[in-house]
C-alpha positions in Angstrom: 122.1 151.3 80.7 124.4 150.9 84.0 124.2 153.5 86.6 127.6 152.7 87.7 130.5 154.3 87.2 133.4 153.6 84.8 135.9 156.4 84.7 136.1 159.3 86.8 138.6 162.8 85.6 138.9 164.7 88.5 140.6 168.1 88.9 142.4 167.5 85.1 144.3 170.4 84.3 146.9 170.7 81.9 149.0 174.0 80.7 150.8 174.6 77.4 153.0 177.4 76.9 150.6 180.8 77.0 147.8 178.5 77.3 145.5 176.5 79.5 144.0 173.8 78.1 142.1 172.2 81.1 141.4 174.1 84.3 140.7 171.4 87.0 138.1 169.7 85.1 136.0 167.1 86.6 133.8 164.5 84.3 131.8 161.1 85.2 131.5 158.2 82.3 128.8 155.6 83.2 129.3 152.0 81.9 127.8 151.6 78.7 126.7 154.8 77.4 127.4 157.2 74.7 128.9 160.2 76.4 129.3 163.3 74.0 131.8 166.1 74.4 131.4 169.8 72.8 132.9 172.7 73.0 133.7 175.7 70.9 137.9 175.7 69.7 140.1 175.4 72.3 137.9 175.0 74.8 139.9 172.0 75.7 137.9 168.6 74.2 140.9 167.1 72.6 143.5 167.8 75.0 141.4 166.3 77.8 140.8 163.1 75.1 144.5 162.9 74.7 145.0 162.7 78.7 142.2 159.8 78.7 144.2 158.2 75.8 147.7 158.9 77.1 149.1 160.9 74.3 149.4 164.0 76.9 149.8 163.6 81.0 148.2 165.8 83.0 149.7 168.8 85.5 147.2 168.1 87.9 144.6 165.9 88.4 144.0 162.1 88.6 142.3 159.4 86.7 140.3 156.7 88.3 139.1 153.5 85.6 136.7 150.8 87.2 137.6 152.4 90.7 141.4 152.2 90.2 143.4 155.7 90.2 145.8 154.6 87.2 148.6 156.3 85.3 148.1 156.2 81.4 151.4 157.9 80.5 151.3 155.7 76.5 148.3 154.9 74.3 149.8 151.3 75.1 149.1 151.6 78.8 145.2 153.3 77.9 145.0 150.0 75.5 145.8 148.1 78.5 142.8 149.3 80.3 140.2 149.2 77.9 140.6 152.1 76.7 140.8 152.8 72.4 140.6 156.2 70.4 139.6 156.8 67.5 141.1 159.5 65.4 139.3 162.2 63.0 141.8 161.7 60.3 142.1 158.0 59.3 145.6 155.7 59.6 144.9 153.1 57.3 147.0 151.8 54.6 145.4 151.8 51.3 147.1 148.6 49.5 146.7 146.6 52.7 143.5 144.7 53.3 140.7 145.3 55.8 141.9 142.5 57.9 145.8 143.3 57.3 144.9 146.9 58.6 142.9 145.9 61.5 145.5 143.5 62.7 148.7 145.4 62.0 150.8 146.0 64.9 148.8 143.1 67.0 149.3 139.9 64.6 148.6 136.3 65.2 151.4 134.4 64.9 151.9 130.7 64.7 155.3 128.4 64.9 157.9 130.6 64.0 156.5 133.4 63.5 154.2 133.0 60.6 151.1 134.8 60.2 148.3 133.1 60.8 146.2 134.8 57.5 142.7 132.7 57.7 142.8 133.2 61.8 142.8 137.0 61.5 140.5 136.8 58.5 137.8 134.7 60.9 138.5 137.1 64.0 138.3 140.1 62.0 134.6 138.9 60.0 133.7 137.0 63.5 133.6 140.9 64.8 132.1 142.3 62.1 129.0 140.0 62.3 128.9 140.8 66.0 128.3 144.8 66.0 126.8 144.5 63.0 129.9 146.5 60.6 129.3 145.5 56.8 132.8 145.2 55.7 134.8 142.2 53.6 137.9 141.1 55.6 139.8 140.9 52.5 138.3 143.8 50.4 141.5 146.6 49.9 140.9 149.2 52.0 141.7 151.6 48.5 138.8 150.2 47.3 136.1 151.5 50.2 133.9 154.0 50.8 134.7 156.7 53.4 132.0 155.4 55.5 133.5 151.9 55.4 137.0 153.3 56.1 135.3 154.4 59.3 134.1 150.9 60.2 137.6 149.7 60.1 139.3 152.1 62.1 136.3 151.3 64.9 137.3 147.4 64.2 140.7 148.4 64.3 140.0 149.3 67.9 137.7 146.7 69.0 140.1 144.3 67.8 142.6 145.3 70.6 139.4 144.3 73.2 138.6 147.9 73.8 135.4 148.7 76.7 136.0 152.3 76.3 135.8 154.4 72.5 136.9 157.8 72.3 135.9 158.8 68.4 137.0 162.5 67.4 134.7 163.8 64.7 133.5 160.4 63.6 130.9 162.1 61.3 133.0 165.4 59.5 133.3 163.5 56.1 130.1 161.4 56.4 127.3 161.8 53.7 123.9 161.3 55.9 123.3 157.9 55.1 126.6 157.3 56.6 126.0 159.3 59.6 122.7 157.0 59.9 124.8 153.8 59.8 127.5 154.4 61.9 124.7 155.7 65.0 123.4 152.0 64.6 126.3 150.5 64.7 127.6 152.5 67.7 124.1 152.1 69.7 124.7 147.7 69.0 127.9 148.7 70.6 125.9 150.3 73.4 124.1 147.3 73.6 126.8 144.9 74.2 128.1 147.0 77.1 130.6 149.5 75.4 131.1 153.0 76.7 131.8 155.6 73.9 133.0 159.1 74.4 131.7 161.3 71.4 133.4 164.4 70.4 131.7 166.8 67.7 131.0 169.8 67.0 127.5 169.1 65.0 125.2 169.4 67.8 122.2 167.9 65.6 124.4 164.6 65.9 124.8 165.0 69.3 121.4 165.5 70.7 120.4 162.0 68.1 123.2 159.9 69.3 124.7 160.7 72.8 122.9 159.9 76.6 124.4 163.1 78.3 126.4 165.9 76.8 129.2 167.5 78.6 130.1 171.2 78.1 133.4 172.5 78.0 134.2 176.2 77.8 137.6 178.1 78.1 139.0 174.9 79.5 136.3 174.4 82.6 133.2 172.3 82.6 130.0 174.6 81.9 128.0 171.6 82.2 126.9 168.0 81.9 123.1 167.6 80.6 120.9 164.7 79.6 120.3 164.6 76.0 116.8 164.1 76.7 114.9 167.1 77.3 117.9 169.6 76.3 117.6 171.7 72.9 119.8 172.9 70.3 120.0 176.2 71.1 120.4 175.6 74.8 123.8 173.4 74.1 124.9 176.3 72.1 124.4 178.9 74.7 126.0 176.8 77.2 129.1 176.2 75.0 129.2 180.5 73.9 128.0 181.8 76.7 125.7 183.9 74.9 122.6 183.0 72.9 123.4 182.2 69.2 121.5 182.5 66.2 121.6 178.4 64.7 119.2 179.4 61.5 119.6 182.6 59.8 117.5 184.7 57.9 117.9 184.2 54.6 118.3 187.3 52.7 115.3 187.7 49.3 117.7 189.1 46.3 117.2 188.8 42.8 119.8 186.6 41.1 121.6 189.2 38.7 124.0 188.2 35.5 125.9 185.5 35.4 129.1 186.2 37.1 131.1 182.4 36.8 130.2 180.2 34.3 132.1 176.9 33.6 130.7 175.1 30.6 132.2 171.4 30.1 135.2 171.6 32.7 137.8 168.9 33.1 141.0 168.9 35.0 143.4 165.9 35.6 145.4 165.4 39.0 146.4 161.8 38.5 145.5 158.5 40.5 142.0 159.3 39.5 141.7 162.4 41.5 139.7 164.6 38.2 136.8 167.1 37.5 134.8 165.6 34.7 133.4 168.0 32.4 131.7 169.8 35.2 129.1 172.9 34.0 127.4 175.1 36.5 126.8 178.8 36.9 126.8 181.2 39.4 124.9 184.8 39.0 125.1 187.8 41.3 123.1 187.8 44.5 123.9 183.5 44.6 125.1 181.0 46.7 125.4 177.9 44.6 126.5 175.0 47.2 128.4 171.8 45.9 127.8 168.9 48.2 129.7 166.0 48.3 131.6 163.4 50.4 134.9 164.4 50.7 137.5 163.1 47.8 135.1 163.1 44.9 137.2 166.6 43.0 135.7 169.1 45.1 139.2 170.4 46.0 140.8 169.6 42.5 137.7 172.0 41.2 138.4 174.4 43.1 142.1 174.6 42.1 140.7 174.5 38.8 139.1 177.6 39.4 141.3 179.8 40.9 144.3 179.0 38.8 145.8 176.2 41.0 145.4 173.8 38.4 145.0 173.5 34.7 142.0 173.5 32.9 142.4 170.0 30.1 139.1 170.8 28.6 136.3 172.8 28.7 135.6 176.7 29.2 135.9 178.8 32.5 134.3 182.8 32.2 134.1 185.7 34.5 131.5 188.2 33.6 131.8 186.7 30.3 135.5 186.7 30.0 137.3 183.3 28.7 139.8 182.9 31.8 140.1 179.4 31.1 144.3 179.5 31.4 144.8 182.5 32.8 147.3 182.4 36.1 146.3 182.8 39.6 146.9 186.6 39.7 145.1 187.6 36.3 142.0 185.1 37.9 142.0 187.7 41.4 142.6 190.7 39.3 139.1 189.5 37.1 137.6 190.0 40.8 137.8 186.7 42.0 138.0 185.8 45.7 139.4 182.8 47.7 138.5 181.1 50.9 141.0 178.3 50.6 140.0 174.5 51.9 143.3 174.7 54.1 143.3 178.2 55.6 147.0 177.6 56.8 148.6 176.4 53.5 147.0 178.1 51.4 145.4 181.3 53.1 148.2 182.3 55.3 151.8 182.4 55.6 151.7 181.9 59.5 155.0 183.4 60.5 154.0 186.9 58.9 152.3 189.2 60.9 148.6 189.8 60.9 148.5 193.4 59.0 150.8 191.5 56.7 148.6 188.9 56.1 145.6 191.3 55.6 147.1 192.7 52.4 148.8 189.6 51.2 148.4 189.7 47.1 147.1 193.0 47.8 150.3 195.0 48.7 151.0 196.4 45.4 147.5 198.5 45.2 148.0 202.1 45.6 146.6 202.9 48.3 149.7 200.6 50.2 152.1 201.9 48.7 153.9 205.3 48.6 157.2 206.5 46.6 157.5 202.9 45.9 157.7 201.6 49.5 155.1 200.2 51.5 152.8 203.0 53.4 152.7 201.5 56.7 150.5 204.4 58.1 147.8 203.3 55.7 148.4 199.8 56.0 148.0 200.3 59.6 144.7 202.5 59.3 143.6 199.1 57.2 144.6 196.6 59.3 143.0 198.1 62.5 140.1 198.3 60.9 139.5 195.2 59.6 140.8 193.8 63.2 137.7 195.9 64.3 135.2 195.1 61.8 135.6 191.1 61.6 135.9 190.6 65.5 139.5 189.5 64.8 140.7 188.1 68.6 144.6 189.5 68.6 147.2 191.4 70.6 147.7 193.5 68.0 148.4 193.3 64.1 151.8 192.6 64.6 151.1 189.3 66.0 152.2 186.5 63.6 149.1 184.6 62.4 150.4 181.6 63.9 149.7 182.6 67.4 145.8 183.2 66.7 143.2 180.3 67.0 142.0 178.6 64.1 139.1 180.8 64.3 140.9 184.0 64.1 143.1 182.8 61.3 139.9 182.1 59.5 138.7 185.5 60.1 141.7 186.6 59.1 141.0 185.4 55.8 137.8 186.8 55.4 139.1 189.9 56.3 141.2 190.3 53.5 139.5 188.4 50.6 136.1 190.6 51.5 138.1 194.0 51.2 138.5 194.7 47.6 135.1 194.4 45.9 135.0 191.0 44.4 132.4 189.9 42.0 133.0 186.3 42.7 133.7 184.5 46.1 134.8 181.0 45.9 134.7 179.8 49.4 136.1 176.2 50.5 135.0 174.6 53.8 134.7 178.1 55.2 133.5 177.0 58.6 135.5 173.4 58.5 137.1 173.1 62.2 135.4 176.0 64.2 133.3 176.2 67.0 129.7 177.6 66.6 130.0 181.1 67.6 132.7 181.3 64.8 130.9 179.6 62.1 127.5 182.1 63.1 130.1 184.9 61.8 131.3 183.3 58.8 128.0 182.2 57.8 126.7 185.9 58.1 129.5 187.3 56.2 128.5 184.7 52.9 125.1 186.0 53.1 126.3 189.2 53.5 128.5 189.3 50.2 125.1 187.5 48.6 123.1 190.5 50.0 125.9 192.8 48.2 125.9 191.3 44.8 128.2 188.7 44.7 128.5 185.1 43.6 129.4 182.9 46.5 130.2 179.0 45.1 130.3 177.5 48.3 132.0 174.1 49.1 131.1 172.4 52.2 131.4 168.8 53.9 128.5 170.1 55.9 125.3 169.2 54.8 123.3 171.5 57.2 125.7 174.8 56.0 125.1 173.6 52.5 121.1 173.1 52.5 120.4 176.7 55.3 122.6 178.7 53.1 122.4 177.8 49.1 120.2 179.0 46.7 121.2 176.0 44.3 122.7 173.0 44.8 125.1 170.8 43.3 125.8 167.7 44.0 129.5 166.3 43.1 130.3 162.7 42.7 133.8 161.2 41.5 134.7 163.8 40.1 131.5 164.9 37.9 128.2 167.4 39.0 125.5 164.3 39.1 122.7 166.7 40.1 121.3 169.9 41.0 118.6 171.2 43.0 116.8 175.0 43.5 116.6 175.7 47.3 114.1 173.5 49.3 113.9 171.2 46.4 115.8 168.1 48.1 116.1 166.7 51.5 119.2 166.0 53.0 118.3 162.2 53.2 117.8 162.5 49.0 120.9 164.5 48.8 122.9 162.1 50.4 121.9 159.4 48.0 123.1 161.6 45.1 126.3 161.9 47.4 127.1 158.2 47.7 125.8 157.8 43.9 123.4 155.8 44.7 121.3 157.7 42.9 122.2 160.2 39.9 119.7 162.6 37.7 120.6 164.8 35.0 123.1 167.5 35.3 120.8 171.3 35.0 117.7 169.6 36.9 117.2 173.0 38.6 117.1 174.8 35.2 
């Protein structure tokens, strides 16, 4: 790998209203290596990746590329330089092709203005074969695998004659096999000179893929490290500022009764988005994890479950209770609790105030409520409490939920759905998005309310969250449960065959 260096950010800093972002931040890039950046939220990792890419200009600082100080005030003038991003959520268009994707906005043209079709075609499979991507340049991109859709987004970019990738989250919806194959294709990418800039928050990833790791916290470089010699556990420190705990203990308790029990489930959402007769259990003193890449009816079960969605066939129980078409209320009144996949759509209403989002569906209970209005003492006592309790970072509880960090607004939710006794938590990507001091806490409170009693069906896109916390595992694919597994039954290579449905085994394997 070259010594010499590429692009040079010195003194960035860059202020939004209340906030600031990046505070005089100075990093190196070497040619041709993989340069990872971590960070808990809002420690500034994307907004310094937008400067680089010019979505956002700096307030202070300057950028030099190949020795040149240069202004990249568009993504147009960043593409002029070499320089491509990838984002975390994909642009593609679904009915277009993989070559009509990876050419659009950049077309060859012939005599007036026709497209030349079998030109692209040859460019885009000419740069396929050359880093190695497995992709057909006229396979729909409707018709592809997550991991695929990746590929073309990185062609996409390469395509444009990019030196320098910035990817954001490459790996968040990646089952492990996938993860595997896109580290090979960006270390043949190393190989042929490219420099990649790596931005996750899965420090496992980091350690396997990146040469040196830089550390942002509260908007200031904590540190740039080799990958080489550096641990786990010291990254994390680095990027908390405080030791944290990255395996922990997991709590011996005696499953109790069966507390959910879906026997035969099916719901329709249309354009093939279904649950399939899905049966599983979940008793008392259980975490029962569903794995799964992303879009195969994890969210449509879940809606399924709460009331979201209607049930088309099968049964749904609580404690033994047909709640099968019951409504969202009578499901939480039956003592079922909700950590939503989308925290601010469906666990918040972000203009209310924090105390008011802390008894939200909650307000009527008796304790809130006095001569028929709402007891704003008590609410008060309730809210400052649980502020206290679940390390919830606010001004106060009359700050609107939209002013908190992701991580906060998270809590937030926890807060409130782990305040009324629930038998049954059904948590959805509980930790998807936050930094790894955050996702410690969350973590704890699941195997706290396991500890207490309850049944936690947890739904994660991570793998490692999934495996260190379940007692069982299922595995969902298009839409059906393809397998399941007791706790140290499976590794996460095996599981990720199951994932991709490479491999399927009969529903109940566990027993």
């Amino acid at each position: 790998m070259g010594q010499d260096l590429l692009i040079e950010l010195r003194g960035i800093t860059k202020r939004f209203p209340g906030v600031l972002a990046n505070d005089h931040v100075d990093l190196t890039i070497r040619r041709g290596e993989i340069h990872a950046v971590v960070g808990e939220n809002g420690a500034g990792k994307s907004t310094l990746m937008r400067i680089l890419y010019g979505l956002y200009q700096p307030d202070q600082g300057e950028i030099i590329v190949d020795g040149q100080r240069v202004v990249l005030d568009s993504p147009r003038k960043a593409l002029g330089l070499g320089i491509g991003m990838v984002h975390q959520h994909f642009m593609l268009i679904p009915r277009f092709t993989v070559t009509e994707n990876v050419i659009l906005g950049s077309e060859p043209t012939g005599p007036w203005g026709r497209l030349r079709t079998q030109q692209a075609q040859a460019q885009v499979a000419a740069l396929c074969a050359q880093y190695g991507f497995a992709l057909d340049p006229a396979e729909l991109v409707a018709r592809l695998s997550v991991g695929e859709q990746q590929r073309v987004e990185i062609i996409k970019v390469l395509y444009r004659g990019v030196e320098i990738l910035i990817l954001d989250e490459p790996t968040a919806v990646l089952a492990p096999q996938e993860v595997d194959e896109l580290f090979g294709n960006l270390r043949r990418l190393r190989e042929q000179g490219k420099t990649i800039l790596f931005i996750s928050h899965r420090l496992n990833e980091v350690l396997a893929i990146a040469d040196r790791i830089t550390v942002l916290r509260h908007g200031r470089v904590a540190g740039t490290v080799p990958a080489r010699g550096t641990s786990k556990a010291q990254l994390a420190e680095m990027m908390v500022g405080r030791p944290v705990l990255l395996e922990l203990p997991h709590p011996d308790v005696k499953p109790g009764e069966v507390r959910l029990e879906a026997d035969g489930l099916s719901s329709s959402a249309g354009a093939g988005r279904t649950v399939r007769a899905v049966s599983l259990t979940v008793r008392g003193g259980e975490i029962y994890g569903i794995a799964g890449v992303e879009g195969n009816g994890q969210t449509e079960l879940v809606e399924a479950l709460v009331g979201l969605r209607p049930i088309t066939g099968g049964t749904l129980r609580i404690d033994g209770r047909d709640i099968t078409h019951s409504s969202t209320r009578e499901i939480r009144l039956m003592g079922v609790a909700h950590i939503p996949e989308d925290r601010q759509r469906r666990g918040l209403v972000l203009p209310m105030a924090v105390w008011e989002n802390l008894i939200l569906g909650q307000h009527s209970r008796k304790e809130f409520v006095h001569d028929g209005l709402l007891n704003r003492p008590a609410i008060d006592r309730f809210a400052n409490r649980r502020v206290r309790e679940f390390d919830i970072r606010t001004p106060g509880i009359e700050t609107p939920a939209l002013a908190l960090s992701g991580g906060n607004q998270q809590k937030v939710v926890l807060a409130r759905e782990f305040s009324f006794a629930p038998k049954v938590l059904i948590a959805a990507q509980p930790t998807r998005g936050l930094d790894i001091g955050a996702t410690e806490f969350v973590e704890r409170e699941l195997l706290e309310a396991k500890s207490q009693g309850m049944a936690v069906l947890l739904f994660s896109a991570s793998l490692d969250e999934v495996l260190s916390l379940s007692d069982r595992i299922g595995v969902m694919y298009r839409g059906e449960l393809v397998a399941e597994f007791r706790r140290g039954e499976v590794s996460p290579a095996d599981l990720g065959l199951y994932m991709t449905g490479t491999q399927r085994a009969p529903q109940g394997t566990a027993g």
